[in-house]
Every structure is written in C-alpha cells, then in structure tokens.
C-alpha positions as CSV (number, residue, x, y, z in Angstrom):
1,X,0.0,0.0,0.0
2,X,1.8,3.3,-1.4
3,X,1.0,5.4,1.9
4,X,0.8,9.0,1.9
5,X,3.5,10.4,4.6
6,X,2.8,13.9,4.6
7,X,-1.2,13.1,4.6
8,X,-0.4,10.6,8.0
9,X,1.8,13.6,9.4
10,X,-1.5,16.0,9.0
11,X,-3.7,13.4,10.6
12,X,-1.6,12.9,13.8
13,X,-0.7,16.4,14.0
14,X,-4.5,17.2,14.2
15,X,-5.0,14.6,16.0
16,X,-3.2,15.4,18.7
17,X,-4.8,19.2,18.7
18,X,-8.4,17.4,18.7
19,X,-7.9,14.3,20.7
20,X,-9.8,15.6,24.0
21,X,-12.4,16.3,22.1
22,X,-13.0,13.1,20.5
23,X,-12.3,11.2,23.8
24,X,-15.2,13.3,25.6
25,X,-17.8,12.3,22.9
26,X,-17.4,8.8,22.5
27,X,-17.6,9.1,26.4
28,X,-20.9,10.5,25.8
29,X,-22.1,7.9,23.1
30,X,-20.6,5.4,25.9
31,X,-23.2,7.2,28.5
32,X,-26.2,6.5,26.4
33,X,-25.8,2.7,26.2
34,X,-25.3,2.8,29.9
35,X,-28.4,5.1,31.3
36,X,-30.2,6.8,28.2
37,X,-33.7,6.1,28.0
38,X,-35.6,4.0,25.1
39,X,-36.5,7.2,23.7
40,X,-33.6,8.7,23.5
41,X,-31.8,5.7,22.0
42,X,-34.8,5.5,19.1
43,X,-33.9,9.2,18.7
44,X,-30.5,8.2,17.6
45,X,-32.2,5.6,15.0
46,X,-34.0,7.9,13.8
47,X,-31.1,10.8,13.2
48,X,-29.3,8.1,11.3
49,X,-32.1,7.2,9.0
50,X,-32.2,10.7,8.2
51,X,-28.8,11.3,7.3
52,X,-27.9,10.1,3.6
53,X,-27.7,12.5,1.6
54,X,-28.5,15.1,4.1
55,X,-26.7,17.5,6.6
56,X,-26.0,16.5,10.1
57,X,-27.1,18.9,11.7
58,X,-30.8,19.1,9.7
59,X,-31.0,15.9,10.2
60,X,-30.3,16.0,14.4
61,X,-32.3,19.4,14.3
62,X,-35.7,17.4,12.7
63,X,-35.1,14.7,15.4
64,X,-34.5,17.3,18.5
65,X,-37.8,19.2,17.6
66,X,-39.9,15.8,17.3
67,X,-38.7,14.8,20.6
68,X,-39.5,18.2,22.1
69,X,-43.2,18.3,21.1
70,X,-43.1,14.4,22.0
71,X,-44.3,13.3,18.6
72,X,-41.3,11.0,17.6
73,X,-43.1,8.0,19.8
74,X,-46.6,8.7,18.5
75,X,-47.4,10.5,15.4
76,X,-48.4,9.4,11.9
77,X,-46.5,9.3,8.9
78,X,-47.8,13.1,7.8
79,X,-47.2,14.4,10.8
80,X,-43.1,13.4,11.1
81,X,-42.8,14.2,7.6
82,X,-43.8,17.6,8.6
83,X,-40.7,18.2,10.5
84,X,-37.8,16.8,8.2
85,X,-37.1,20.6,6.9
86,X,-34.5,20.3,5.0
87,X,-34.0,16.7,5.0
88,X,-33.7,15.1,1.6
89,X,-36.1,12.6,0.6
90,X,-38.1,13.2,3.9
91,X,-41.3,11.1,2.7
92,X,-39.1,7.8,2.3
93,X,-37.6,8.6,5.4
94,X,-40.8,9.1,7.3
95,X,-41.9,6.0,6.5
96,X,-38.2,4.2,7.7
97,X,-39.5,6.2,10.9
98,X,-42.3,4.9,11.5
99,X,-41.6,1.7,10.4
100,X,-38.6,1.2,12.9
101,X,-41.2,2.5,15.7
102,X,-43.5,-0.6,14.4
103,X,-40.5,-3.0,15.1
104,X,-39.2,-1.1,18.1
105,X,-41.6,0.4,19.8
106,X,-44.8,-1.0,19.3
107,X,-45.7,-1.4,23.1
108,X,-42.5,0.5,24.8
109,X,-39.1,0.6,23.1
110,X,-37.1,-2.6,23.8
111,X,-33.9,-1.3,21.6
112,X,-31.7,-1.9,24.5
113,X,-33.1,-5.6,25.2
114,X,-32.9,-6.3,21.3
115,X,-29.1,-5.2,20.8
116,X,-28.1,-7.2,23.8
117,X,-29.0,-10.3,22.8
118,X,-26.2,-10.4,20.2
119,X,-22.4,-11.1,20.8
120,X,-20.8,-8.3,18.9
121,X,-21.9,-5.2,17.4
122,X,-20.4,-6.9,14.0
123,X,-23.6,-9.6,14.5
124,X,-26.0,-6.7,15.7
125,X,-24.9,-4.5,12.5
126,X,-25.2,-7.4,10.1
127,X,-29.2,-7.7,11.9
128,X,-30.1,-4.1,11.5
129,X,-28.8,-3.7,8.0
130,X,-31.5,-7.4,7.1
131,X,-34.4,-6.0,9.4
132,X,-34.4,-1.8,9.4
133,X,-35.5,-0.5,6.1
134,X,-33.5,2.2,5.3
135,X,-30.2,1.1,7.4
136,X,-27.5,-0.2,4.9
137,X,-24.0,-1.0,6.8
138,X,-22.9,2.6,7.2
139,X,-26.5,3.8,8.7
140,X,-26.0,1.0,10.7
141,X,-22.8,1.5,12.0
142,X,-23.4,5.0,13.1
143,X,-26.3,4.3,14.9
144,X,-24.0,1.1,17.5
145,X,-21.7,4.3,17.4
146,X,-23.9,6.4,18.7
147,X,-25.5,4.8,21.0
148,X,-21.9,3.3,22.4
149,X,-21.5,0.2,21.3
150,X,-19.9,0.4,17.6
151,X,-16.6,1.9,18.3
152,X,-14.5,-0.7,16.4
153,X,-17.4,-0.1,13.3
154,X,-16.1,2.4,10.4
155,X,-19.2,4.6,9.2
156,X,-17.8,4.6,5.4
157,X,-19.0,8.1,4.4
158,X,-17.7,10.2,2.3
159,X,-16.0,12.3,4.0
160,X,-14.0,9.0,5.6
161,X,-13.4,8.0,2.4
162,X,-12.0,11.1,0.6
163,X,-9.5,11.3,3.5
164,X,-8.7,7.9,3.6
165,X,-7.8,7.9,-0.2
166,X,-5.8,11.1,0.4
167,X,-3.3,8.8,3.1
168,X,-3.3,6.6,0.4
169,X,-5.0,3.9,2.1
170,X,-7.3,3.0,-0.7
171,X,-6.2,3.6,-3.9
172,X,-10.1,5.2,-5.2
173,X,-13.3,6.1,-3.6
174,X,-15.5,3.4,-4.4
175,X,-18.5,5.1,-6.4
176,X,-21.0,2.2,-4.5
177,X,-20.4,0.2,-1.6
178,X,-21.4,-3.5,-1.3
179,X,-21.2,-5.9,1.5
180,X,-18.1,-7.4,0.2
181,X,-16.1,-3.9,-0.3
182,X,-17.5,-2.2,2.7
183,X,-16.4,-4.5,4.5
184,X,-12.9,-4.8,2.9
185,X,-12.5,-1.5,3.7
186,X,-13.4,-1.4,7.3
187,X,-10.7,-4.1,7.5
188,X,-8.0,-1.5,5.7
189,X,-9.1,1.1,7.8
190,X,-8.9,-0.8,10.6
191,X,-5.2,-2.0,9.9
192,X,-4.4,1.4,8.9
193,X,-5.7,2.8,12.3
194,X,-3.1,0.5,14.1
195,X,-0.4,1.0,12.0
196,X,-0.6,5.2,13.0
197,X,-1.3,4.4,16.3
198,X,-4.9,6.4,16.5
199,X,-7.4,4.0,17.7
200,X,-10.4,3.2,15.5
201,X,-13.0,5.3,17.4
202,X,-10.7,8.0,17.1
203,X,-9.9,7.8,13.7
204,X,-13.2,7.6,12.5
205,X,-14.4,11.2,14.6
206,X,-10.8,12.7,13.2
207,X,-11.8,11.8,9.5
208,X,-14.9,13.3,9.9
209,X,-13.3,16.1,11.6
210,X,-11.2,17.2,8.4
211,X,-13.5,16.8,6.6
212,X,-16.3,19.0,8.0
213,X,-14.5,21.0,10.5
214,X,-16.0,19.5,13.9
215,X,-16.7,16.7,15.9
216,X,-20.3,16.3,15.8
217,X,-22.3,12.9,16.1
C-alpha cells in the first residue's frame, strides 16, 4: 500500500490538537448505552435514518424538535414528515421512521433488550442492515456508534473516504459500496488505524473532523 506520509503527518498532528475532544464524545455515546432512556436511543435511530444524503445537523435538528413536542413515539406518517425541513427525501424517510417504531416500539421501546442479545456489534450490524429499512452497513454502524457500542465499526461516508484515499490507504473512492467492499475496507481502515497508532473510534471522529470542521455525532 503506497501510503501518503505527509497526509499521515496532518492526521496525527491534528489529532493530537483534537484528541480531548474526540475522547469526551465517545464518552458520551458510551453514557447513552449505559443510562439513556428508550427514547432517546430510538432518537439516535431515527437521526441516522435521516442522514444520507443530508446534513448533520438538519437531520439532528428534525429529530430534536420531534422529541420536544413528544411526537417521535406517537405520530403518523404526515405528521413526522412535517418536520424533516431540510431533509432530503423526507417522505421515504418518514416511513423508515415509522416503520422502525413498528418494530421497536410498538408497546414501549425494547432497543436496549434487542441489541443485547447479540455477541458483537459486528452480528447486531449485520441484523439491523436485514431487518431496518432504510439502514444499509454505514446507517448501521453510526447508529452502534452512537448509541456506544460500535466503536470498532467504520461509518464509510464520504467524508471518511475522501480522507482515507488522500493517506493513500485505498487507492479510489468506491462510487458504491457492497457488503463485500464495505467490509474490505473497514478491514484497511482498521489496519491502517493501528499501524498510526490512533485508535479506530478516534480515527473515524478525526476523518470526519477534516473533513467538515467538527466533531459532531
């Protein structure tokens, strides 16, 4: 693999400016798994059915107001399509909503109770991605991230893979991803995350980082 030295260089060098940072918000994702409510863990499903192909932000912005006027749990398909401004393709992604709420939530949230019952977040990913409409591998991984329990997952977005092309870990951005080469990848990243010393968690938050100028979720 024909690395890219002076591209490594920039990644620990900003790593080491942003490394508190990313250690205090995977704390936080930790923090959820550990005594966040259903709710607030279906929140995070929902954010990260919203986000392909749309902003971060829009996307956590939709989900915060639904929570605050305590519709996320409850209302029809109309009614939470009314509040993905801004969100791309928001009536396909209503429906993913509601449908996950069907699976999830039908009489109380059991999200923690259902991810416990398998023996890696590798197995719980491969479960989502066959059983949540709407979640393909990255979706997938974000959400175990962000709910603190998919911190050896790589969320293959662009913004990961741009910069991981750029330190000449893969050779091209992939213009789709299937099972097979997602998966490849995760393994390169994965390798390439030990062999610069920045764990995977870290890595993934840093990528993201230089890419969109913060560490967000």
């Amino acid at each position: 693999m024909a690395y890219n030295p002076e591209a490594i260089e920039k990644l620990k060098a900003q790593y080491i400016a942003v490394k508190d940072v990313i250690a205090s918000r995977l704390e936080e994702f930790r923090a959820l798994w550990k005594s966040a409510s259903e709710e607030r863990l279906f929140a995070e499903m929902a954010f990260c059915l919203l986000t392909p192909q749309s902003k971060a932000r829009t996307c956590w912005s939709a989900v915060e107001n639904m929570v605050r006027d305590n519709v996320l749990l409850t209302a029809p398909h109309d009614v939470i399509e009314s509040y993905l401004v801004g969100v791309r393709f928001k009536r396909n992604k209503a429906s993913y909503i509601v449908e996950a709420r069907e699976k999830f939530c039908k009489n109380g949230c059991r999200i923690r109770e259902r991810l416990s019952s398998f023996s890696s977040p590798f197995e719980a990913r491969e479960w989502i991605v066959r059983n949540v409409k709407g979640y393909g591998y990255k979706e997938a991984s974000h959400f175990l991230r962000n709910i603190g329990i998919g911190e050896q997952l790589a969320i293959l977005d662009r913004h990961i893979l741009k910069n991981l092309k750029l330190a000449g870990a893969i050779q091209e951005v992939p213009s789709s991803l299937s099972r097979k080469k997602y998966l490849e990848i995760e393994r390169i990243m994965t390798d390439f995350s030990r062999l610069i010393g920045i764990p995977m968690p870290h890595l993934d938050l840093l990528l993201w980082f230089m890419e969109a100028g913060e560490v967000f979720k």
